[in-house]
C-alpha positions as CSV (number, residue, x, y, z in Angstrom):
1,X,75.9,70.2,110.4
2,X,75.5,73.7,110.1
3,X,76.9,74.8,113.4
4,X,79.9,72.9,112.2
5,X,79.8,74.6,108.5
6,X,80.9,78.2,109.9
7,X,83.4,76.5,112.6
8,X,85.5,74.3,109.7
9,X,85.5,77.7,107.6
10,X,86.7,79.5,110.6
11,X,89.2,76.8,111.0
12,X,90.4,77.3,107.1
13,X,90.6,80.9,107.5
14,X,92.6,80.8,110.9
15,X,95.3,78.4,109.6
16,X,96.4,81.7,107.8
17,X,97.0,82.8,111.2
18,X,98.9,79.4,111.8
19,X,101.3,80.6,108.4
20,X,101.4,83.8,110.4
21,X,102.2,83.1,113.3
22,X,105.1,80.8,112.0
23,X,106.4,83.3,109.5
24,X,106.8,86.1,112.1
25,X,108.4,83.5,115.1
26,X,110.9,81.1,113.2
27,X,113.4,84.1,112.2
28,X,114.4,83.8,115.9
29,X,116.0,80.1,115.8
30,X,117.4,81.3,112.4
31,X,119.1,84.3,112.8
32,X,122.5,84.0,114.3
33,X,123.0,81.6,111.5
34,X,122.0,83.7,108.4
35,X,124.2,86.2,110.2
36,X,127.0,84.1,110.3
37,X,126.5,82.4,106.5
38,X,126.4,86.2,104.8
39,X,128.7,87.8,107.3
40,X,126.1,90.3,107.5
41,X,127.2,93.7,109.5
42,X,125.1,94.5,112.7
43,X,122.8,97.5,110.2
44,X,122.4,94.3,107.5
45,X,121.6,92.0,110.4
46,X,118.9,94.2,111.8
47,X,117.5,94.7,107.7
48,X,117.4,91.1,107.2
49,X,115.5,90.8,110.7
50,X,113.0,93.6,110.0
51,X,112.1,93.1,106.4
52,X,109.6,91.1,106.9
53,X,107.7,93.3,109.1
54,X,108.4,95.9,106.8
55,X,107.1,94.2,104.1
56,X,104.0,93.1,106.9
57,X,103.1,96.9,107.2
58,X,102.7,97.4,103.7
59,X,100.7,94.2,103.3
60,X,98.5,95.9,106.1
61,X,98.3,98.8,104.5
62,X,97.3,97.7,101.4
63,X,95.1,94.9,102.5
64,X,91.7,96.0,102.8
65,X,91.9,97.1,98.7
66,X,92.2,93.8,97.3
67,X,89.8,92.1,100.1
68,X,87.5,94.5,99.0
69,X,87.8,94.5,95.4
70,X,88.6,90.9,94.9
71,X,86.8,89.6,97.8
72,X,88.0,88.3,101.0
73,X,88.2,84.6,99.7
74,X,90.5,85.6,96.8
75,X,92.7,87.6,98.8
76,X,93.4,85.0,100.7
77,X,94.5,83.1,98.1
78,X,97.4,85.7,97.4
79,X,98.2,85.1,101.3
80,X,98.3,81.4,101.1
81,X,100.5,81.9,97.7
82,X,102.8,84.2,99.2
83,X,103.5,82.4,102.1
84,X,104.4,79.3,100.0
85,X,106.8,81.2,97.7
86,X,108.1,82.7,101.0
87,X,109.2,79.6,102.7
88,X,110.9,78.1,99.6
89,X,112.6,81.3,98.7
90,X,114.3,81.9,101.7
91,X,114.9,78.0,102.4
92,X,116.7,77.7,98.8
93,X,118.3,81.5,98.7
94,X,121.9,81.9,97.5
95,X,122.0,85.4,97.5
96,X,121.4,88.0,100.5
97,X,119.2,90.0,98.0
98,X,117.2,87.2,97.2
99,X,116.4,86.2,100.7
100,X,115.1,89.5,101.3
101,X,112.4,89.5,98.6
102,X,111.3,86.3,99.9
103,X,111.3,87.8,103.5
104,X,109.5,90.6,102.2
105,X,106.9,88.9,100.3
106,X,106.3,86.5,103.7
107,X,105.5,89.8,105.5
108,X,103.0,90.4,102.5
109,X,101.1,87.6,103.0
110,X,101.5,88.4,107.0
111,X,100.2,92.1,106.9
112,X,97.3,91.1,104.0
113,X,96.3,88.0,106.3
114,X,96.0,90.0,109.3
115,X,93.6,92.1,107.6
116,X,91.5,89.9,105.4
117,X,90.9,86.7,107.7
118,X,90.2,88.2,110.9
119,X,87.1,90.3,108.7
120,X,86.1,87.3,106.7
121,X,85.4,85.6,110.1
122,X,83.3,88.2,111.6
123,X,81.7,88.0,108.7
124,X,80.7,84.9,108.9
125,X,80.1,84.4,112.1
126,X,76.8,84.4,114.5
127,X,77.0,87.2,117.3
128,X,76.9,85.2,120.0
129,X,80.3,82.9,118.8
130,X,81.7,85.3,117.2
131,X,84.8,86.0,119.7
132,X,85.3,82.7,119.5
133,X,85.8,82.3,116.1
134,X,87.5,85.5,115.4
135,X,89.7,84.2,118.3
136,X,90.7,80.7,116.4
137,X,93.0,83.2,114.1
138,X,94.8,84.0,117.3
139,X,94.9,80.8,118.7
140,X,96.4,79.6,115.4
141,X,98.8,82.7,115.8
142,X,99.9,81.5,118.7
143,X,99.8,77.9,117.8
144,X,102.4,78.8,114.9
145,X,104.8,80.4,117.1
146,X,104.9,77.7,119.4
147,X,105.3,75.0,115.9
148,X,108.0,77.3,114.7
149,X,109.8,77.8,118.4
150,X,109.4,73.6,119.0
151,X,110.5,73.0,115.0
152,X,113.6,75.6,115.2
153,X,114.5,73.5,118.4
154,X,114.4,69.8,117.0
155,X,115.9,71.2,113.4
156,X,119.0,73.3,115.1
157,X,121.2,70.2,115.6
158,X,120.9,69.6,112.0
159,X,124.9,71.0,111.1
160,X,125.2,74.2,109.2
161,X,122.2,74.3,106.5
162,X,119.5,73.3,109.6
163,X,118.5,77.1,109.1
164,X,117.4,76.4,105.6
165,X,115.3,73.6,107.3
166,X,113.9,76.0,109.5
167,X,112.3,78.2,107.4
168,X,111.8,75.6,104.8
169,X,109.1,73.8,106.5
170,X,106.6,76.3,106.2
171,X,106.0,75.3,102.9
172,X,103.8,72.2,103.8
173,X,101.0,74.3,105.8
174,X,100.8,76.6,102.9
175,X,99.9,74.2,100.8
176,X,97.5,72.6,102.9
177,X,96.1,76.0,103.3
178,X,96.1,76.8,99.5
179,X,94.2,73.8,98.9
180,X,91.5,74.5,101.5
181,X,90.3,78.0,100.6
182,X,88.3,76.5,97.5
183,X,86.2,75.1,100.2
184,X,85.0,78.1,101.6
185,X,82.4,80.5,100.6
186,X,82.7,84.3,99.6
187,X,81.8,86.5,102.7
188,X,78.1,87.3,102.6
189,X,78.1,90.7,103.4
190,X,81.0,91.1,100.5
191,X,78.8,89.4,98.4
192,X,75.5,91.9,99.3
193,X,77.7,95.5,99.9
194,X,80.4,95.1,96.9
195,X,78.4,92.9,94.3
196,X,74.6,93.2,94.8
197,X,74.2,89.1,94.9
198,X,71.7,89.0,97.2
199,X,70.4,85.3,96.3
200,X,74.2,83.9,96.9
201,X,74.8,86.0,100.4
202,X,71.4,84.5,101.5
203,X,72.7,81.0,100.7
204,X,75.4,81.5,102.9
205,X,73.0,83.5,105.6
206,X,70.9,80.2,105.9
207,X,73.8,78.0,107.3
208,X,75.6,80.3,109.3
209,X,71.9,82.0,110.9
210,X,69.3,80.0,110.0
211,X,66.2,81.3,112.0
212,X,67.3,85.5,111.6
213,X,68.7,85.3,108.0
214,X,66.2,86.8,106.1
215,X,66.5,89.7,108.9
216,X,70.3,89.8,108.5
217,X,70.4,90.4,105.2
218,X,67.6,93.0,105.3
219,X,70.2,94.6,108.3
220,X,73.1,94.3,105.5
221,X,71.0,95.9,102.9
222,X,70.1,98.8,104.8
223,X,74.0,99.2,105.8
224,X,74.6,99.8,102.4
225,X,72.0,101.9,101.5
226,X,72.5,103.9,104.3
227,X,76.4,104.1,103.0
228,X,74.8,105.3,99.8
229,X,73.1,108.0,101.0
230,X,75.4,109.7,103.2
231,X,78.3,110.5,101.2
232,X,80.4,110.9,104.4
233,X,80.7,107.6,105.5
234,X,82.9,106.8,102.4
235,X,86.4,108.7,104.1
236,X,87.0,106.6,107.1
237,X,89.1,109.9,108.3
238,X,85.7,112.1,107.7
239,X,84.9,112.9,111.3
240,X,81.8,110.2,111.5
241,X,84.5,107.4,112.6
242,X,86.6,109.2,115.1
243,X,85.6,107.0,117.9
244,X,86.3,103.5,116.5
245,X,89.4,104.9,115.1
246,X,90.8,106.5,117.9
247,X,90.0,102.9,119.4
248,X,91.8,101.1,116.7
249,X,94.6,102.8,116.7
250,X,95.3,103.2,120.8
251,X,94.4,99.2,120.7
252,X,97.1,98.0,118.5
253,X,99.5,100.8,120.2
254,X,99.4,99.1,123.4
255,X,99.5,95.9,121.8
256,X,103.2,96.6,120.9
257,X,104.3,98.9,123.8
258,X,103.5,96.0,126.0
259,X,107.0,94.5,124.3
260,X,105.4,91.3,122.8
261,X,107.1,91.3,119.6
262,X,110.6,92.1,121.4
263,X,110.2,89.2,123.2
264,X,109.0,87.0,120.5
265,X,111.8,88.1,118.3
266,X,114.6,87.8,120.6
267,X,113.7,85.3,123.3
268,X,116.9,83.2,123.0
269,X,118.8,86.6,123.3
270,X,116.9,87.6,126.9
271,X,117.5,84.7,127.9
272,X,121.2,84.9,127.3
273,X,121.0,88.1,128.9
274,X,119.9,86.6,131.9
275,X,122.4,84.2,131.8
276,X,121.0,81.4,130.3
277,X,123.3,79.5,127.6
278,X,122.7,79.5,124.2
279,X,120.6,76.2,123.7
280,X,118.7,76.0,127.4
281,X,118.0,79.8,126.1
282,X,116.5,78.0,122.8
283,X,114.4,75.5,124.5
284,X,112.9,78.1,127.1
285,X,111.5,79.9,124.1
286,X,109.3,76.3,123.1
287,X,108.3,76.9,127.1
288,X,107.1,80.6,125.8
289,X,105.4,79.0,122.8
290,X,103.5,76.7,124.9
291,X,102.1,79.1,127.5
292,X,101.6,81.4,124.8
293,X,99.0,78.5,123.3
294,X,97.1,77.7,126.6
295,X,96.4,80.8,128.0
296,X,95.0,82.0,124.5
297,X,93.0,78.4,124.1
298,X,91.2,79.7,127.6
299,X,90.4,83.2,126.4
300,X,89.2,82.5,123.5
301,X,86.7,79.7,124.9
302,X,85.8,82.5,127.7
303,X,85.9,85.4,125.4
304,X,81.9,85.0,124.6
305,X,81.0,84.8,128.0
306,X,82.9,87.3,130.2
307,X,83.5,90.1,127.3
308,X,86.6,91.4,125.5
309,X,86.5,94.3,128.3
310,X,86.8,92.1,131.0
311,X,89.8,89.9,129.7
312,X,91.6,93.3,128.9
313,X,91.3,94.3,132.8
314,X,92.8,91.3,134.3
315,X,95.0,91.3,131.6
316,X,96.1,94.8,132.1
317,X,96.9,94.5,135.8
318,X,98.8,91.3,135.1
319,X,100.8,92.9,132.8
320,X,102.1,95.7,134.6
321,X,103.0,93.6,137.6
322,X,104.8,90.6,135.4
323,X,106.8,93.5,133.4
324,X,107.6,95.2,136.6
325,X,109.0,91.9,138.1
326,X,111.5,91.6,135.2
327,X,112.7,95.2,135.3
328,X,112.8,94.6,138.6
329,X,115.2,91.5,138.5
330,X,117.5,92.6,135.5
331,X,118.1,96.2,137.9
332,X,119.2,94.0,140.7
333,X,120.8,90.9,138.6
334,X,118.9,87.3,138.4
335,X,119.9,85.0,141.8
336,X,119.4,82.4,139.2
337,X,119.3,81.6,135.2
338,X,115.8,80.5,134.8
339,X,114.1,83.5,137.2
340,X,113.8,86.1,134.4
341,X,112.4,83.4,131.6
342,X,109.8,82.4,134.6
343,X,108.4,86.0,135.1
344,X,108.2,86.6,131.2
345,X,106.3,83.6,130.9
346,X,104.0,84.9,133.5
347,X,103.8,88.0,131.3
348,X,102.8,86.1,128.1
349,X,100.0,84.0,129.8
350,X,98.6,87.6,130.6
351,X,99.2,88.7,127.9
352,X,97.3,85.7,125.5
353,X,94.5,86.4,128.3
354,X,93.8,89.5,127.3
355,X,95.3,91.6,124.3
356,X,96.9,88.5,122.5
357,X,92.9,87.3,122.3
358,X,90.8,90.5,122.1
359,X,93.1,92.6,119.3
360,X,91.8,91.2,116.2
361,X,88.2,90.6,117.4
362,X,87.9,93.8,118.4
363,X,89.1,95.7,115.8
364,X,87.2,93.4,113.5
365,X,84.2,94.2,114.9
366,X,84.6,98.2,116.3
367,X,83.6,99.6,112.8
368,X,80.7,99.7,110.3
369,X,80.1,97.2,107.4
370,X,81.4,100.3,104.8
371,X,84.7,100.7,106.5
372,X,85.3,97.6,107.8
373,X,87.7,96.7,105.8
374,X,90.2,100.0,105.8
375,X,89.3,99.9,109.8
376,X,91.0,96.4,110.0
377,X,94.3,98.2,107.6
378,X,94.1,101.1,110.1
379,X,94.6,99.0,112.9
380,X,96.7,96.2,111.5
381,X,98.8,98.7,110.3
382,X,99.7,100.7,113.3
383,X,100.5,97.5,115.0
384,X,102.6,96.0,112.7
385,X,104.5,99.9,111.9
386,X,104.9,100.0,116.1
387,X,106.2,96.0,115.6
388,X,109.0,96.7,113.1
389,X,110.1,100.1,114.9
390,X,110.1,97.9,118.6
391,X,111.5,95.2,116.7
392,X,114.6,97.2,115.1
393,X,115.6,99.1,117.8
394,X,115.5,96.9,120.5
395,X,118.8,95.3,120.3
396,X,120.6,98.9,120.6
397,X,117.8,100.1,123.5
398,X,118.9,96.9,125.2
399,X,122.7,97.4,124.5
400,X,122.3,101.5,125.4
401,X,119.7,101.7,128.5
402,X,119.3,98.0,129.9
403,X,117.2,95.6,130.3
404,X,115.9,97.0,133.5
405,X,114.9,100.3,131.9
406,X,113.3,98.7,128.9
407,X,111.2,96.8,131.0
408,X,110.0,99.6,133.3
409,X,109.1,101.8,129.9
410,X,106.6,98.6,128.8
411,X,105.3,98.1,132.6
412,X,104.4,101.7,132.7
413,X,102.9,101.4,129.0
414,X,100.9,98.7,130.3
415,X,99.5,101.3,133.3
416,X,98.4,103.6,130.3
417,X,96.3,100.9,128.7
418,X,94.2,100.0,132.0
419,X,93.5,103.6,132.1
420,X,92.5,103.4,128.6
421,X,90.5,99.7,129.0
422,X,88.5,101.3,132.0
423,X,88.0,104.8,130.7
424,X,87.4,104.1,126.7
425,X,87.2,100.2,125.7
426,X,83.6,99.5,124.9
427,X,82.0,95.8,125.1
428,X,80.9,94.4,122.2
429,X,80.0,90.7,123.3
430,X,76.9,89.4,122.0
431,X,75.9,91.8,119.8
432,X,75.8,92.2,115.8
433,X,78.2,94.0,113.7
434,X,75.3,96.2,112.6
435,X,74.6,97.1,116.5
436,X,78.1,97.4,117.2
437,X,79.0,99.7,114.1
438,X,76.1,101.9,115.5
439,X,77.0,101.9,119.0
440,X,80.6,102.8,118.1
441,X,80.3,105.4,115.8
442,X,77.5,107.2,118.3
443,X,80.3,107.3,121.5
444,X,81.7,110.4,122.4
């Protein structure tokens, strides 16, 4: 009953992935229409398409101050509330203006959540599940886009407002979601590092490591009194972190450079690029959605037993060679429609593999209980800043250089990340956040 405590709030925390996941795809189904119902010039276009992730960076940004000041469990009640007012916002706008605030304040909740729930999981979870759990938010990620892809899909036949419908629907998770975060304890180690409640972070200790609690909290304790007396550890920039930063921030890099958000944001466009017409172009984006969703479902239930390294190799070389192929058929023109959605399927089943899975495990689990939290903003954040610049120029990279030479520049990013998964990329499988916050900060 226990075992199954930590996995249901796991499964509460990653349905914010499920809202994010959503938020971030169903703008694709959407935005030929909103472009059409405003009128909205190609600059206005690309602004109503990128404010969400601009308003997703800041929420990264800012994320680890209110899930450290507030607590992880209240923060993500802010998420759950954003994304709510988000989806009826936009789905009742009027206005231009007032669709971008609601845009904006979905990419909050987007940026917060990507900080806040992958930590509270770690935090809660035993070291020898943890991957798996930290992976449910990605699976629900995934699982989101491929609700939102299959949703846009049934709801575009639906006459001019279906758009409205589209975005709209969102609301119904996020209260679901809303409703289930009272369910769900505080994170202990929030509880012992931020508030001193020893007796309540025990509590929680007991169901989620029953035998090793009283252990794991003495390991939490001396964490924070070690943060105490070395008055370095409180500047995550002060030197002591470089190695898990550097890590960070080169992990969510290649996350980005690998072209994943181009292609989740303008699937229905490649296709059409490739020759596909307009609605087979918005069904083979549910076939992207669904492949998306079964490759992660087998990294994540593998991710404990081979290591995060390991998924990142295969993953590396599959990337490279699936990114190639599509460069390589846009250079000499597609024999037929459906060859270029075919290879960038194979890309995102290797991608889901490996960095789709591993990104927010990793990073949640790279840096020391004291800096967790701004560790998971550093790293959120330089995804989601390299996500809205990928994001806004890609439709004039595409129009200017080609589809071929974009697709050669993220096949030879994907060559500099193997370099960097075999040279740099530690394992952190089976081991504690207190060992792996060691470990980490004593590379060179």
């Amino acid at each position: 009953m226990k075992k199954h405590s930590v996995l249901a709030w796991s499964m509460v925390v990653a349905l914010g992935g499920f809202l994010f996941g959503f938020d971030t795809a169903v703008i694709s189904g959407a935005e030929k229409s909103i472009q059409q119902f405003w009128n909205l010039s190609a600059f206005s276009h690309g602004l109503t398409i990128s404010i969400a992730l601009i308003g997703t960076v800041i929420g990264s940004l800012v994320g680890s101050r209110p899930s450290d000041y507030f607590g992880r469990k209240n923060t993500l009640y802010f998420v759950a509330a954003a994304y709510l007012l988000s989806s009826l916002g936009t789905a009742l706008a009027d206005n231009w203006y007032i669709f971008l605030v609601f845009r904006f304040l979905g990419g909050l909740g987007v940026g917060i959540s990507s900080v806040t729930a992958p930590i509270y999981i770690s935090e809660v979870s035993p070291a020898h599940r943890r991957g798996r759990l930290v992976g449910l938010f990605q699976f629900n990620v995934v699982l989101g886009i491929l609700i939102s892809y299959l949703s846009n899909y049934l709801l575009s036949q639906g006459g001019e407002a279906s758009w409205r419908w589209m975005l709209g629907v969102q609301a119904f998770p996020s209260i679901i979601f809303l409703v289930l975060i009272y369910f769900i304890p505080e994170s202990p180690r929030w509880l012992i590092l931020k508030r001193g409640a020893y007796d309540k972070a025990l509590e929680i200790l007991r169901i989620i490591n029953p035998l090793n609690c009283n252990e794991e909290l003495a390991a939490i304790q001396k964490s924070g009194e070690d943060m105490k007396k070395d008055k370095s550890s409180d500047g995550l920039f002060s030197g002591k972190y470089k190695t898990p930063v550097i890590l960070a921030v080169l992990f969510a890099f290649f996350n980005q450079v690998s072209g994943i958000n181009a292609i989740i944001y303008y699937a229905p466009r490649i296709f059409e690029m490739a020759g596909l017409g307009a609605h087979s172009s918005l069904l083979s984006t549910v076939g992207i959605g669904m492949v998306n969703f079964i490759f992660t479902l087998l990294a994540i239930n593998i991710i404990d037993k081979v290591g995060r390294k390991t998924l990142m190799f295969i993953g590396s070389i599959g990337l490279i060679v699936s990114l190639g192929l599509v460069a390589f058929a846009f250079l000499g023109g597609s024999s037929s429609g459906f060859e270029i959605p075919i290879y960038v399927m194979v890309f995102i089943a290797f991608f889901a593999f490996s960095q789709g899975a591993v990104i927010w495990v990793f990073i949640s689990e790279i840096f020391p209980n004291q800096v967790r939290a701004k560790g998971q903003t550093l790293g959120s954040s330089t995804h989601w800043v390299m996500a809205a610049l990928i994001a806004f120029c890609f439709p004039y990279l595409a129009e200017s250089f080609g589809g071929a030479n974009i697709f050669f520049f993220f096949s030879g990013m994907m060559v500099l990340q193997l370099i960097f998964v075999w040279k740099m990329m530690p394992e952190t499988k089976g081991k504690s956040l207190e060992q792996i916050g060691e470990n980490v900060v004593l590379m060179h």
